[in-house]
N, C-alpha and C positions, 0 to 999 in steps of 0.2 A: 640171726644170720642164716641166708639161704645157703652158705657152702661156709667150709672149715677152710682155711689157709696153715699152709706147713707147721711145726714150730720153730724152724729156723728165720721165720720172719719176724719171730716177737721184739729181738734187739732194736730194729729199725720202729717196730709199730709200739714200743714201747717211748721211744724218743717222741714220737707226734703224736702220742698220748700227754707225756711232761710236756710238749711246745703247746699243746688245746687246751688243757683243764688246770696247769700249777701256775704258780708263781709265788713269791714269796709270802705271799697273804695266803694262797692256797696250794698248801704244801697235798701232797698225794702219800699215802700209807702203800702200802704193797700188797693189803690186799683189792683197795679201790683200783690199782695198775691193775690188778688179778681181773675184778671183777670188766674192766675196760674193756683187758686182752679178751674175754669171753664174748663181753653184749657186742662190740664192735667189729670183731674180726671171728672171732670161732676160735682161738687160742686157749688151751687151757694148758697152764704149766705151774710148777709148785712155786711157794713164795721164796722159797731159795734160788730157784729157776728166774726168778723178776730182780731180788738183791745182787744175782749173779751178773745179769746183764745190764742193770745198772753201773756195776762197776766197770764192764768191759765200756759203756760209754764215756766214762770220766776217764778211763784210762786212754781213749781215742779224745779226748781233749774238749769234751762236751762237757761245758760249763754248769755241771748239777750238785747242788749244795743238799747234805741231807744232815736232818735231825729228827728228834724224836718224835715230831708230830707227823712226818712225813718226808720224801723227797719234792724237790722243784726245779723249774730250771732257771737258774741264775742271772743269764743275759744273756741277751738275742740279739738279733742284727742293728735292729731299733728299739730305742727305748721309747714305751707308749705317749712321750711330751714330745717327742721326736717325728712319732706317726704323724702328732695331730697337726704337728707345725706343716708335713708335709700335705695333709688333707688340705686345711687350710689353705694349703700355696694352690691347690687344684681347685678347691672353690670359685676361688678368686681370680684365678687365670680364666679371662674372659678368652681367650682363642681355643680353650678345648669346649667341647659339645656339653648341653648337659646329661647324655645319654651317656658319652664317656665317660665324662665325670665320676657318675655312677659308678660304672663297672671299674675307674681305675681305685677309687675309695676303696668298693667290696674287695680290690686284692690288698690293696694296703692295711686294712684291715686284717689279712687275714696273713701278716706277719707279725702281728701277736694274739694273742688268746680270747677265749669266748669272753675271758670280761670285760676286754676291750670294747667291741664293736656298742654294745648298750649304751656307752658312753660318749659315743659322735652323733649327736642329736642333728648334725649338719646332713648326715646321706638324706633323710626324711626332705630336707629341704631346698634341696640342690638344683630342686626345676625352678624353684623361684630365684635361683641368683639369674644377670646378664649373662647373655654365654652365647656363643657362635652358632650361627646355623648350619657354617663349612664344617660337610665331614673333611673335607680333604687334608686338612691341615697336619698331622702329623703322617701322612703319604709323601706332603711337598716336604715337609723337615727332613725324612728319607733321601727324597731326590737333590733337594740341596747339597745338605753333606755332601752328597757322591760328588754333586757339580765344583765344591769347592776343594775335597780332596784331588780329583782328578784335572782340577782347571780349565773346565768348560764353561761355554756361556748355557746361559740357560732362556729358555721362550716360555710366558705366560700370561695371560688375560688378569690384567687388572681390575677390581668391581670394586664400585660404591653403592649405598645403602639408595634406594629411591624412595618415593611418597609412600608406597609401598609396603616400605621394610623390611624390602629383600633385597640380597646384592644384583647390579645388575652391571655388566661391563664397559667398561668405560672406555679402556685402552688395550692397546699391545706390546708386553716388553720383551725386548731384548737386553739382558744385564752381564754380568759380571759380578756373582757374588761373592761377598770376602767373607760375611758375620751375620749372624744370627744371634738379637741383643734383646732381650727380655725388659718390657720398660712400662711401668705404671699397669700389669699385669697382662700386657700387649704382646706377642714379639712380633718385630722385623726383624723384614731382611734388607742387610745394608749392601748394596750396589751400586757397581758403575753401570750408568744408563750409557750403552753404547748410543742412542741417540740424540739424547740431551747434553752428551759430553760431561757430563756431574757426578757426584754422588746423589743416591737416592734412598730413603727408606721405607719401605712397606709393609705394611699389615700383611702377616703369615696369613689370617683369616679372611684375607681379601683376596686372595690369588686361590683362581684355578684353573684346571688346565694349564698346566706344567709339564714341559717337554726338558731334558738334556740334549743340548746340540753337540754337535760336530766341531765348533768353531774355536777355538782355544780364546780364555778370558785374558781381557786385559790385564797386566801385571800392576798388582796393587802399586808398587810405587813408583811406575808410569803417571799414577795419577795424581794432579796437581795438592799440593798438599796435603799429600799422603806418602810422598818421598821416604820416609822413617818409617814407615808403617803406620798404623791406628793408635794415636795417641788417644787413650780412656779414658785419662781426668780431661781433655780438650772436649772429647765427645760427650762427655756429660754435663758438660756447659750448655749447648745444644740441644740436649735430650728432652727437656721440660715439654715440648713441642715437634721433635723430629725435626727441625729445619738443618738445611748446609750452606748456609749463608758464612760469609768469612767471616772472622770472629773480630772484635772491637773491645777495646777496654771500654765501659761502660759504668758510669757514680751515678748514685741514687742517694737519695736520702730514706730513711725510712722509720718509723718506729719502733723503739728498742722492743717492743710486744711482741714482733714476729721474728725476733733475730732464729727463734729457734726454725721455723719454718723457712728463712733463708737458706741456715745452713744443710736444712732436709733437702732442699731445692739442689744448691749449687755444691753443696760439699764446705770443707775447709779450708780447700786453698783459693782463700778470697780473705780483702784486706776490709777489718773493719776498726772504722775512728771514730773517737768522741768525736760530737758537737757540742757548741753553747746550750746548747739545750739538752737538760740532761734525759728525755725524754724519748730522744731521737738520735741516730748512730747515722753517719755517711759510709757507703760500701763502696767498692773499686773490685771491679769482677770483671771478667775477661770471656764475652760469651756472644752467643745471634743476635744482631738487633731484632733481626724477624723473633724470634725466640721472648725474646725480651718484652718487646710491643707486648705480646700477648700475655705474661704473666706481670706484666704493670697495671694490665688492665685487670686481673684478677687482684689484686691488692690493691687497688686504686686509692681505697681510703686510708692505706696506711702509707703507702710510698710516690717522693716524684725525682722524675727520671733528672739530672741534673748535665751530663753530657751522653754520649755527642748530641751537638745540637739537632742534628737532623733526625734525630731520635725521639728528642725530647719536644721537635713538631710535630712530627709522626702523631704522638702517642696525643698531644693537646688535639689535634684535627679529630683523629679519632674520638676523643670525650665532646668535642664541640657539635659532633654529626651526632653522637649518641644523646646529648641534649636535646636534640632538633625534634629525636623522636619523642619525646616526653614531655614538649611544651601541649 
């Protein structure tokens, strides 16, 4: 240590000694606190002086369990299966950068202890996951919020990916946002397009240049089919794809093999019936045709659309054009 600090700081530097080096596997003795308070800070005080301020911590409601191998500290804000779940959700969310990434890991990490960090073999690998090139995107999450707590419209340049592999603008919105929905490790923002008259959903990681206007937003249940508010089991019928097509009840047949992957799709409330074939289950779901087209055709070999009709042409045209290219 190039300087000593007081001794009235040991209380505190003794606590973020137990939060870095204990835990139940490794308990800490008093004189290892001792030898901490010295190499660490420039503290020296007697081991009664470290018993003592142990207990002023428990008795301020710091969860430290002590035996005779040592003190430790009991439980923290997260438990380490809890970090990794939430590492994990930051991996995988392709709208943060992989620079952020990084650095929000190294903090999440460093809500529990040096044994922790060894054990996420993921920070190492984090530049190889998909991941956004917008930094902006936690700026606009800022700005949103404001626009939907204070009920403004908001202006910002839409971008799609080019040949390239950069975003590159496409449009100009004006919305009316309600929600910000996290979907398939995505989020939108769900809006009213003041000029398309609809609901819309966008990629947070595709908008930049994001202004708050002047303009007061549409009042959500202004808008058509949204009277009630955002019904969420309706909207995750929809979700598979983002579309806002009106919804249709919809029967497929399909193979009892994926029933589990249906219900990962659409949820539970959806009706499903034998057939003569014990093989195969009929489902009755209430969802986007648009929406639908597209994950019949990701299931193709297990499922066929059975109404509405104009659906269940849709979806044959489509397999007959995609034949065409294959002959």
């Amino acid at each position: 240590m190039d300087s000593f600090e007081p001794k009235k700081l040991a209380l505190i530097r003794i606590w973020q000694i137990l939060k870095e080096y204990s835990d139940y596997n490794h308990p800490m003795t008093q004189d290892d606190i001792s030898r901490h308070l010295e190499n660490d800070y420039g503290i020296v005080i007697e081991r009664k002086a470290v018993s003592r301020n142990i207990s002023l911590l428990k008795e301020a409601g710091i969860d430290i369990e002590s035996r005779r191998a040592g003190s430790y500290l009991a439980s923290r804000d997260f438990e380490d299966s809890e970090l990794r779940l939430l590492i994990d959700s930051v991996l995988c969310s392709k709208h943060i950068t992989a620079k952020y990434s990084s650095d929000l890991i190294e903090r999440l990490c460093r809500l529990s202890n040096k044994y922790f960090k060894p054990g996420v073999r993921h920070i190492r690998s984090v530049n190889d996951w998909n991941k956004t090139d917008n930094r902006a995107v936690f700026y606009n999450i800022g700005l949103i919020d404001t626009a939907i707590e204070e009920g403004f419209q908001i202006h910002y340049d839409y971008n799609k990916y080019g040949t390239d592999k950069k975003l590159h603008k496409t449009s100009q919105q004006y919305v009316s946002p309600y929600q910000m929905l996290l979907h398939n490790q995505r989020y939108y923002l769900m809006a009213y397009s003041e000029y398309w008259g609809n609901m819309v959903f966008h990629r947070l990681d595709h908008i930049t240049n994001i202004t708050v206007t002047d303009k007061k937003a549409t009042p959500l249940k202004t808008v058509k089919g949204y009277e009630n508010g955002i019904n969420y089991k309706e909207l995750a019928s929809n979700m598979p794809y983002m579309y806002t097509d009106q919804q249709k009840q919809i029967v497929f047949i399909a193979d009892a093999c994926i029933i589990d992957q249906i219900v990962d799709w659409f949820g539970t409330d959806i009706r499903i019936m034998k057939t003569d074939d014990a093989d195969k289950v009929m489902v009755s779901i209430k969802a986007s045709p648009n929406a639908m087209e597209h994950w019949a055709m990701q299931y193709m070999n297990h499922v066929e659309i059975i109404s509405p009709e104009s659906l269940r042409a849709r979806v044959k045209e489509v397999l007959e054009n995609g034949m065409k290219k294959y002959k």
